[in-house]
C-alpha positions as CSV (number, residue, x, y, z in Angstrom):
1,X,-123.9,-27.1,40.1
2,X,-123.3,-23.8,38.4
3,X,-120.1,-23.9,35.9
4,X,-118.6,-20.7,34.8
5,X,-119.4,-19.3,31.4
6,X,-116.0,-19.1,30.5
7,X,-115.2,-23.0,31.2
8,X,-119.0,-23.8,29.6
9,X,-117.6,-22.1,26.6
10,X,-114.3,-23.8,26.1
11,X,-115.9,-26.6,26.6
12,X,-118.3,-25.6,23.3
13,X,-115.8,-23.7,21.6
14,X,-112.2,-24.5,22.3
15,X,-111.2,-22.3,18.7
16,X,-112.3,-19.5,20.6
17,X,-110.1,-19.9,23.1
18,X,-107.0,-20.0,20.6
19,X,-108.7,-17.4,18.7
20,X,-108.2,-15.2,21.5
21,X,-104.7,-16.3,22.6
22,X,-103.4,-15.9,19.0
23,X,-104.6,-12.1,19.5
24,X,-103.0,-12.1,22.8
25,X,-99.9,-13.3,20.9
26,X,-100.5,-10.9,18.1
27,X,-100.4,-7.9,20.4
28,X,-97.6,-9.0,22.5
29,X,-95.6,-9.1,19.5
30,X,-96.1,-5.5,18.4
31,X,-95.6,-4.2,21.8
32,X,-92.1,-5.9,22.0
33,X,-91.0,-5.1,18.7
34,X,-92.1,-1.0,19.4
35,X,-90.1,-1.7,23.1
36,X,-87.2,-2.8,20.4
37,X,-87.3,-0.5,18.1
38,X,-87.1,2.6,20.9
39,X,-84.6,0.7,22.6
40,X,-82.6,0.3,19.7
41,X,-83.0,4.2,18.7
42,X,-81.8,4.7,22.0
43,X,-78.7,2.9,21.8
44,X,-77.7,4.2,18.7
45,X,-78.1,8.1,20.2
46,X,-75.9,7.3,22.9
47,X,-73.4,5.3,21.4
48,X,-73.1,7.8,18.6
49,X,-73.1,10.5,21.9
50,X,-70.0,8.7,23.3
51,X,-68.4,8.7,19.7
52,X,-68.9,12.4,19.3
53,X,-67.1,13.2,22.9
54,X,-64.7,10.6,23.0
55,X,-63.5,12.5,19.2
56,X,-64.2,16.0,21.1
57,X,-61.7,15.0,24.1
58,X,-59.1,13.4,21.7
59,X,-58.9,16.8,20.0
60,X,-59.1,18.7,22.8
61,X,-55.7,17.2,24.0
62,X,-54.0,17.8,20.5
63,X,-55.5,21.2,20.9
64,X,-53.9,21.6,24.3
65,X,-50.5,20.2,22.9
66,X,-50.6,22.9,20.2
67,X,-51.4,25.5,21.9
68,X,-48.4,24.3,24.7
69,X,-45.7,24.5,21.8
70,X,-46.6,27.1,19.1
71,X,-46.4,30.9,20.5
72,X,-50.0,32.4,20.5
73,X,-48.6,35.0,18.5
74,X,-47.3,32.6,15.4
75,X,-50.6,30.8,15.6
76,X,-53.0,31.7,12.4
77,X,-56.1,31.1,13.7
78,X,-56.1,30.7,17.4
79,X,-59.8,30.7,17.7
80,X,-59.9,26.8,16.1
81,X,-57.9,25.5,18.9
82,X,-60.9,26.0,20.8
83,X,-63.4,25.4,17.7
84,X,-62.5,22.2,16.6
85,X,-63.0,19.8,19.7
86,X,-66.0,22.0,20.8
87,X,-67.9,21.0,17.4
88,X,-68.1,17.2,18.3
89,X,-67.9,17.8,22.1
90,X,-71.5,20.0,21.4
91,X,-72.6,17.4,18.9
92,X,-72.2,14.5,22.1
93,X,-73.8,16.7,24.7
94,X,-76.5,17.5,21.9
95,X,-77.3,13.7,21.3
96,X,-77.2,12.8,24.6
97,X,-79.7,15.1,25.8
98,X,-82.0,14.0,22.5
99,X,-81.9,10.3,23.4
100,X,-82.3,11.0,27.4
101,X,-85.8,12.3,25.7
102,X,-86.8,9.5,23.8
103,X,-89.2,7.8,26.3
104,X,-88.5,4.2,26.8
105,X,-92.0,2.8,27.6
106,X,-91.2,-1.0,28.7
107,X,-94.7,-1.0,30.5
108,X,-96.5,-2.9,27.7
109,X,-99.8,-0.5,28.2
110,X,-101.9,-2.0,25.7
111,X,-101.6,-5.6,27.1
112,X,-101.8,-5.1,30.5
113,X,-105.1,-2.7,29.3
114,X,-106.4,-6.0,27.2
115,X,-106.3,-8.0,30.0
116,X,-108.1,-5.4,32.5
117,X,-111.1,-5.7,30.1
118,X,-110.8,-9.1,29.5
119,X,-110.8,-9.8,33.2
120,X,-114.0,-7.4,33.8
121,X,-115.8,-9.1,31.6
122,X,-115.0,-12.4,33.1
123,X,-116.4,-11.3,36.2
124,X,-119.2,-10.1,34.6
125,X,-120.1,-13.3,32.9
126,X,-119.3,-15.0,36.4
127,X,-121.8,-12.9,38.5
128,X,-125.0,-13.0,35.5
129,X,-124.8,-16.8,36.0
Protein backbone atom coordinates (compact mmCIF):
# COMPACT_ATOMS: atom_id res chain seq x y z
CA UNK A 1 0.00 0.00 0.00
CA UNK A 2 1.63 3.23 -1.09
CA UNK A 3 1.01 6.26 1.54
CA UNK A 4 1.58 9.73 0.39
CA UNK A 5 4.76 11.52 1.39
CA UNK A 6 3.07 14.16 2.85
CA UNK A 7 0.99 11.94 5.40
CA UNK A 8 4.45 9.65 5.83
CA UNK A 9 5.92 12.80 6.90
CA UNK A 10 3.50 14.07 9.48
CA UNK A 11 3.50 11.04 10.70
CA UNK A 12 7.63 11.48 11.19
CA UNK A 13 7.52 14.99 11.71
CA UNK A 14 4.31 16.55 12.99
CA UNK A 15 6.65 20.06 14.05
CA UNK A 16 6.92 20.43 10.50
CA UNK A 17 3.55 20.55 9.84
CA UNK A 18 3.09 23.45 12.55
CA UNK A 19 6.19 24.86 11.31
CA UNK A 20 4.67 25.42 8.14
CA UNK A 21 1.18 26.49 9.39
CA UNK A 22 2.71 29.08 11.70
CA UNK A 23 4.21 30.56 8.34
CA UNK A 24 0.98 30.29 6.76
CA UNK A 25 -0.27 32.30 9.76
CA UNK A 26 2.62 34.59 9.64
CA UNK A 27 1.93 35.67 6.10
CA UNK A 28 -1.71 35.86 6.39
CA UNK A 29 -1.21 38.31 9.02
CA UNK A 30 0.90 40.78 6.99
CA UNK A 31 -1.35 40.58 4.07
CA UNK A 32 -4.40 41.59 6.26
CA UNK A 33 -2.82 44.19 8.13
CA UNK A 34 -1.38 45.80 4.40
CA UNK A 35 -5.41 45.12 3.18
CA UNK A 36 -5.93 47.37 6.57
CA UNK A 37 -3.69 49.74 6.34
CA UNK A 38 -4.85 50.77 2.53
CA UNK A 39 -8.22 50.49 3.54
CA UNK A 40 -7.79 52.63 6.29
CA UNK A 41 -5.82 55.33 4.02
CA UNK A 42 -8.70 55.11 1.96
CA UNK A 43 -11.21 55.97 4.25
CA UNK A 44 -9.52 58.76 5.67
CA UNK A 45 -9.14 60.39 1.86
CA UNK A 46 -12.70 60.14 1.40
CA UNK A 47 -14.00 61.05 4.54
CA UNK A 48 -11.65 64.07 4.61
CA UNK A 49 -13.09 64.41 0.56
CA UNK A 50 -16.71 64.69 1.95
CA UNK A 51 -15.49 67.19 4.76
CA UNK A 52 -13.80 69.44 2.19
CA UNK A 53 -17.24 69.67 -0.05
CA UNK A 54 -19.62 69.50 2.47
CA UNK A 55 -17.47 73.00 3.89
CA UNK A 56 -17.29 74.05 -0.08
CA UNK A 57 -21.29 73.82 -0.43
CA UNK A 58 -21.97 75.35 3.03
CA UNK A 59 -20.00 78.42 1.74
CA UNK A 60 -21.23 78.36 -1.37
CA UNK A 61 -24.82 79.12 -0.03
CA UNK A 62 -23.54 82.04 2.25
CA UNK A 63 -21.76 83.10 -0.93
CA UNK A 64 -25.04 83.06 -2.78
CA UNK A 65 -26.89 84.90 0.16
CA UNK A 66 -24.26 87.59 -0.08
CA UNK A 67 -24.13 88.04 -3.29
CA UNK A 68 -28.39 88.15 -3.23
CA UNK A 69 -28.30 91.17 -0.69
CA UNK A 70 -25.22 93.32 -1.16
CA UNK A 71 -25.23 95.32 -4.70
CA UNK A 72 -22.28 94.02 -6.83
CA UNK A 73 -21.25 97.41 -7.05
CA UNK A 74 -20.75 98.05 -2.97
CA UNK A 75 -19.10 94.64 -2.78
CA UNK A 76 -15.02 95.00 -2.21
CA UNK A 77 -13.93 92.05 -3.59
CA UNK A 78 -16.48 90.28 -5.59
CA UNK A 79 -14.05 87.72 -6.97
CA UNK A 80 -13.97 85.91 -3.24
CA UNK A 81 -17.63 85.13 -3.42
CA UNK A 82 -16.64 82.75 -5.94
CA UNK A 83 -13.00 82.03 -4.37
CA UNK A 84 -13.82 81.06 -1.11
CA UNK A 85 -16.12 77.83 -1.45
CA UNK A 86 -14.14 76.91 -4.63
CA UNK A 87 -10.93 76.40 -2.41
CA UNK A 88 -12.42 73.48 -0.36
CA UNK A 89 -14.84 72.39 -3.05
CA UNK A 90 -11.23 71.86 -5.34
CA UNK A 91 -9.56 70.41 -2.25
CA UNK A 92 -12.76 67.52 -2.14
CA UNK A 93 -12.78 66.86 -5.80
CA UNK A 94 -8.74 66.81 -5.46
CA UNK A 95 -8.87 64.06 -2.57
CA UNK A 96 -11.42 62.19 -3.97
CA UNK A 97 -9.80 61.59 -7.16
CA UNK A 98 -6.32 60.71 -5.07
CA UNK A 99 -8.02 58.06 -2.96
CA UNK A 100 -10.13 56.56 -6.05
CA UNK A 101 -6.25 55.85 -7.07
CA UNK A 102 -5.04 54.21 -4.14
CA UNK A 103 -5.51 50.57 -5.31
CA UNK A 104 -7.35 48.47 -2.81
CA UNK A 105 -5.76 44.94 -3.39
CA UNK A 106 -8.12 42.55 -1.20
CA UNK A 107 -6.83 39.57 -3.33
CA UNK A 108 -4.31 38.35 -0.86
CA UNK A 109 -1.68 37.56 -3.87
CA UNK A 110 1.08 36.27 -1.87
CA UNK A 111 -1.06 33.59 -0.10
CA UNK A 112 -3.03 32.39 -2.75
CA UNK A 113 0.75 32.30 -4.68
CA UNK A 114 2.12 30.17 -1.45
CA UNK A 115 -0.35 27.78 -1.73
CA UNK A 116 -0.03 27.28 -5.73
CA UNK A 117 3.58 26.14 -4.95
CA UNK A 118 2.82 24.40 -2.00
CA UNK A 119 0.17 22.46 -3.92
CA UNK A 120 2.71 21.71 -6.98
CA UNK A 121 4.92 20.35 -4.87
CA UNK A 122 2.47 18.16 -3.23
CA UNK A 123 1.70 16.65 -6.36
CA UNK A 124 5.05 16.30 -7.19
CA UNK A 125 5.97 14.30 -4.06
CA UNK A 126 2.56 12.30 -4.81
CA UNK A 127 3.53 11.16 -8.41
CA UNK A 128 7.71 10.28 -7.47
CA UNK A 129 6.23 7.78 -5.01
Amino acid sequence: MLVHPLFKTLATRPELLAEHAGAYAELAGVEVAEAAARLRERSLLMAASVAFSVLGVALGGVSTLLWATIPMAQMPAPWALAAVPGVPLLTGATLWIVQRRRALDLTFSLLREQWLIDRALWREAGQAS
